[in-house]
C-alpha positions in Angstrom: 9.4 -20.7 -9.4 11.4 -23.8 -8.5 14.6 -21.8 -7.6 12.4 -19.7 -5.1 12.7 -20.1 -1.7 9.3 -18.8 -0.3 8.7 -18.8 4.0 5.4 -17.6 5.4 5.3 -14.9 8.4 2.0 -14.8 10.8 0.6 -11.9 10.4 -2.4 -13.0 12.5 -3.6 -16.7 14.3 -5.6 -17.0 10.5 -3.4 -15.5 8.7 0.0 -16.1 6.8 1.5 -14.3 4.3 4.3 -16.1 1.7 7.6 -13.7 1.0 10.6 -14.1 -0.2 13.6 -12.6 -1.4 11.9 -10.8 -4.2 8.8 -10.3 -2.8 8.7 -8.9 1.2 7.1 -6.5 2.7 7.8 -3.5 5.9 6.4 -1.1 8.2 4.8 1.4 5.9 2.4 -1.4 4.6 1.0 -1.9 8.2 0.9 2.5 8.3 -0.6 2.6 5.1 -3.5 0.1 5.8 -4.5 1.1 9.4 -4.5 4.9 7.7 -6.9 4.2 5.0 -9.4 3.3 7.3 -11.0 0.7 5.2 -14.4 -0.5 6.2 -16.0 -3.4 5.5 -18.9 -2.2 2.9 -15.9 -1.2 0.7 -15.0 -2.6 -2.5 -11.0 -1.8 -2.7 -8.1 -2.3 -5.0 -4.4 -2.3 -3.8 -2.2 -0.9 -7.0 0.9 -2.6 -6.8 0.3 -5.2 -4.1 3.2 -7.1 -4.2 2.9 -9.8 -2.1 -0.3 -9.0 -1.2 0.4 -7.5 2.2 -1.8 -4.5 2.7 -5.1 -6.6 1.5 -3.7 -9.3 4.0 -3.6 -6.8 6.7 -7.1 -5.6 6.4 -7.9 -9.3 7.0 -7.2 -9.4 10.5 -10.2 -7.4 11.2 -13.0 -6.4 9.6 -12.1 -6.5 5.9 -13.8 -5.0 2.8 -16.2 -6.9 1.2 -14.3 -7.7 -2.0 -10.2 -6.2 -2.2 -8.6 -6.9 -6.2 -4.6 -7.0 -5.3 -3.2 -6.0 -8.3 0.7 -6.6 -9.9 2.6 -6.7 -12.8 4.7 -9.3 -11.5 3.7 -13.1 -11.7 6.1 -14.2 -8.8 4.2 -11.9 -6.5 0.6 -12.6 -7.2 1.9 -16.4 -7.3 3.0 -15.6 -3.6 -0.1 -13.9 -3.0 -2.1 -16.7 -4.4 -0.3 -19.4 -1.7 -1.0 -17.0 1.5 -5.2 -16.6 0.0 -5.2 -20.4 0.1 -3.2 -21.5 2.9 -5.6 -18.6 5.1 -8.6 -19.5 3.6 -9.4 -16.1 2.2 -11.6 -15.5 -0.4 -12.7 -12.0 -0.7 -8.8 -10.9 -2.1 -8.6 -11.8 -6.0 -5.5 -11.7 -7.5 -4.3 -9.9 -10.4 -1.8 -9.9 -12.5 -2.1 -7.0 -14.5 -0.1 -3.6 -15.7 -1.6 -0.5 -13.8 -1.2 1.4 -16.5 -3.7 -0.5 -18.6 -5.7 -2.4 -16.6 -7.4 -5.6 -16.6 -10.5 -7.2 -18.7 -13.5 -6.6 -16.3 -12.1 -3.9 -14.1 -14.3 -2.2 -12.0 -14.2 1.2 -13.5 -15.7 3.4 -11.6 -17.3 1.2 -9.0 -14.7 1.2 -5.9 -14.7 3.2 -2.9 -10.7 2.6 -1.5 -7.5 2.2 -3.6 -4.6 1.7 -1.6 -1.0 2.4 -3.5 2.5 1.8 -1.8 4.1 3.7 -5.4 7.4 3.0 -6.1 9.3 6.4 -3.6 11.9 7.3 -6.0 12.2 8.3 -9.4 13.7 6.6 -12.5 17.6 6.9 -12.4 17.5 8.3 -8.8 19.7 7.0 -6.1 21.3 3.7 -6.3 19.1 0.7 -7.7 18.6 -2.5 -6.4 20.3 -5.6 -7.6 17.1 -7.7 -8.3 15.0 -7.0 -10.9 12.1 -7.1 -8.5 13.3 -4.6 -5.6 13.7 -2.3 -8.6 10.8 -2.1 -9.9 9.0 -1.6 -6.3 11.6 0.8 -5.4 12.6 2.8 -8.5 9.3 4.4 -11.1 10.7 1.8 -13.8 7.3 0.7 -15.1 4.9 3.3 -13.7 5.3 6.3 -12.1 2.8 8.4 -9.6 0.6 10.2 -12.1 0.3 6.7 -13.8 -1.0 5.4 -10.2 -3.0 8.3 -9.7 -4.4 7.9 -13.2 -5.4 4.4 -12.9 -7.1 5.3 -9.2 -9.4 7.7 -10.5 -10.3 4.8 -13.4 -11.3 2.8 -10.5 -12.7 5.1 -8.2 -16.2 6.4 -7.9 -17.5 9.9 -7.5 -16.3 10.6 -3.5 -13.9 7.2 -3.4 -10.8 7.9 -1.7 -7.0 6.9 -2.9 -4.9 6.3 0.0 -0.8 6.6 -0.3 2.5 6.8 1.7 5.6 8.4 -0.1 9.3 9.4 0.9 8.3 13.6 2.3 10.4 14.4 -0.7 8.2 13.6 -3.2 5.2 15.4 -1.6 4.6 18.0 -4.4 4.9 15.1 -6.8 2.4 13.3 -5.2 -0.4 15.9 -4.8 0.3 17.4 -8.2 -0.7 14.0 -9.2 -3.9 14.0 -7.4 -4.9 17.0 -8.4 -4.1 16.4 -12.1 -6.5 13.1 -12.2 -9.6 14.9 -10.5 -8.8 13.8 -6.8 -8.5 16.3 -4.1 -5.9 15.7 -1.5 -8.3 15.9 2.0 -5.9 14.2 4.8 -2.1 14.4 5.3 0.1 12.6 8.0 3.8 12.8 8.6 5.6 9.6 10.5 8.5 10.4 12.3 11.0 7.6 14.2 10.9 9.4 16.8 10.5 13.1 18.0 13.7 13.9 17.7 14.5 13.3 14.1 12.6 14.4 10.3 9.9 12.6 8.6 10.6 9.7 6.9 7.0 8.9 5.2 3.9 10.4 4.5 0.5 9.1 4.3 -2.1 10.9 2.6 -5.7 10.3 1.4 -6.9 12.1 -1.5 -11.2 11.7 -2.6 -12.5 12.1 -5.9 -14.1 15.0 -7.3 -13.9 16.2 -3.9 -13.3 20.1 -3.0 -10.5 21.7 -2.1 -9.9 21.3 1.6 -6.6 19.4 3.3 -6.8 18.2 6.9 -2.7 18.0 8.6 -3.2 15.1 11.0 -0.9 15.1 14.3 2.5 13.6 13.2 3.0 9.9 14.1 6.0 8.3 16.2 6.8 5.1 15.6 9.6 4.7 18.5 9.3 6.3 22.5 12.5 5.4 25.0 10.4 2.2 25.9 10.0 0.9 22.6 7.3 1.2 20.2 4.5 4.0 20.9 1.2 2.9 22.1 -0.3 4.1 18.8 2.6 2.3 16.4 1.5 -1.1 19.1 -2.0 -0.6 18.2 -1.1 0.0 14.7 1.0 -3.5 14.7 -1.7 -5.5 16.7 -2.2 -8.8 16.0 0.8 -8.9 13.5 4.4 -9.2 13.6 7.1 -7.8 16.3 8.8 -6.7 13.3 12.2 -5.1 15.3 13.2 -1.7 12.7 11.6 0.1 9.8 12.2 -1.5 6.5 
């Protein structure tokens, strides 16, 4: 870590989150956690968690009772680790683990929320990032979305819920997913730039053992010709004026 340069971001007056070049974070992890509606009698997992930025979202109000951040790379929960202490947070426990497998003393079959900002696209698809890291939280190098899906319904008990975002392309993949590891896809959301132009990210909850039944929310703009939508504003209060989508 000594050839790291790490700077923290505010995400509230409490709150600061440590990034860095490997590690950041954009605006689908402030879509993703205001959409899972997270209360504060849950006990929640984030799969993949990076630098920790969902479960550091869902600090600034009202936050679950106990959130395991979970990642299979050191440098991130390392980062994750310096924002828990220099906030004062002790309900986030760190965890560096492979999704896949899990971790000694998982809570199987004991949480009510897992949160999941997969890897959008597909081994060998597109062009890959230059750092190791950007790759594997862009590209499904070490786990793919039936592997998240898999490891959800570990973790989740009977009527949980698994919340996700994804690229619109990969919708099929994503629900096929779901539905292969016993969770029923129940909510679905679209988020536009504006409403002139295609989805570029869906958000969608899925609860297991739950019966077939899919709700299409209104679709979500991020952008009016003022600025930012009064929702996406709501969305982004007490955080960053973060200027484009990441």
């Amino acid at each position: 870590m000594e050839n790291i340069k790490f700077e923290f971001e505010k995400l509230s007056e409490e709150i600061d989150i440590c990034v860095s070049r490997e590690h950041g974070f954009g605006t689908d992890a402030f879509l993703l956690a205001d959409f899972s509606e997270y209360k504060q009698n849950d006990t929640a997992c984030d799969l993949g968690t990076g630098c920790g930025i969902i479960p550091l979202i869902m600090q600034r109000k009202m936050p679950p009772k106990v959130t395991y951040a979970v990642d299979i790379q050191s440098l991130a929960i390392e980062q994750l680790k310096i924002s828990i202490e220099k906030s004062k947070i002790d309900s986030i426990i760190p965890i560096c683990a492979d999704l896949k497998e899990l971790w000694d003393g998982a809570p199987i079959g004991q949480l009510s929320l897992v949160t999941c900002n997969p890897p959008y696209k597909a081994a060998k698809a597109g062009i890959e990032s230059v750092l190791d890291a950007h790759k594997i939280a862009r590209h499904e190098i070490l786990c793919n979305i039936d592997d998240v899906c898999c490891a959800a319904a570990k973790l989740l008990k009977f009527g949980g819920k698994l919340c996700l975002c994804n690229r619109p392309e990969r919708l099929s993949d994503v629900i096929t997913a779901m539905k292969n590891n016993g969770i029923e896809p129940k909510r679905l959301r679209f988020v536009s730039k504006n409403p002139q132009t295609a989805p570029w990210l869906f958000l969608i909850e899925g609860k297991k053992g739950s019966k077939p039944f899919m709700k299409i929310l209104p679709q979500l703009y991020v952008w009016n010709e003022n600025g930012y939508t009064k929702e996406m504003e709501n969305i982004y209060s007490m955080g960053l004026d973060r200027k484009e989508i990441d």
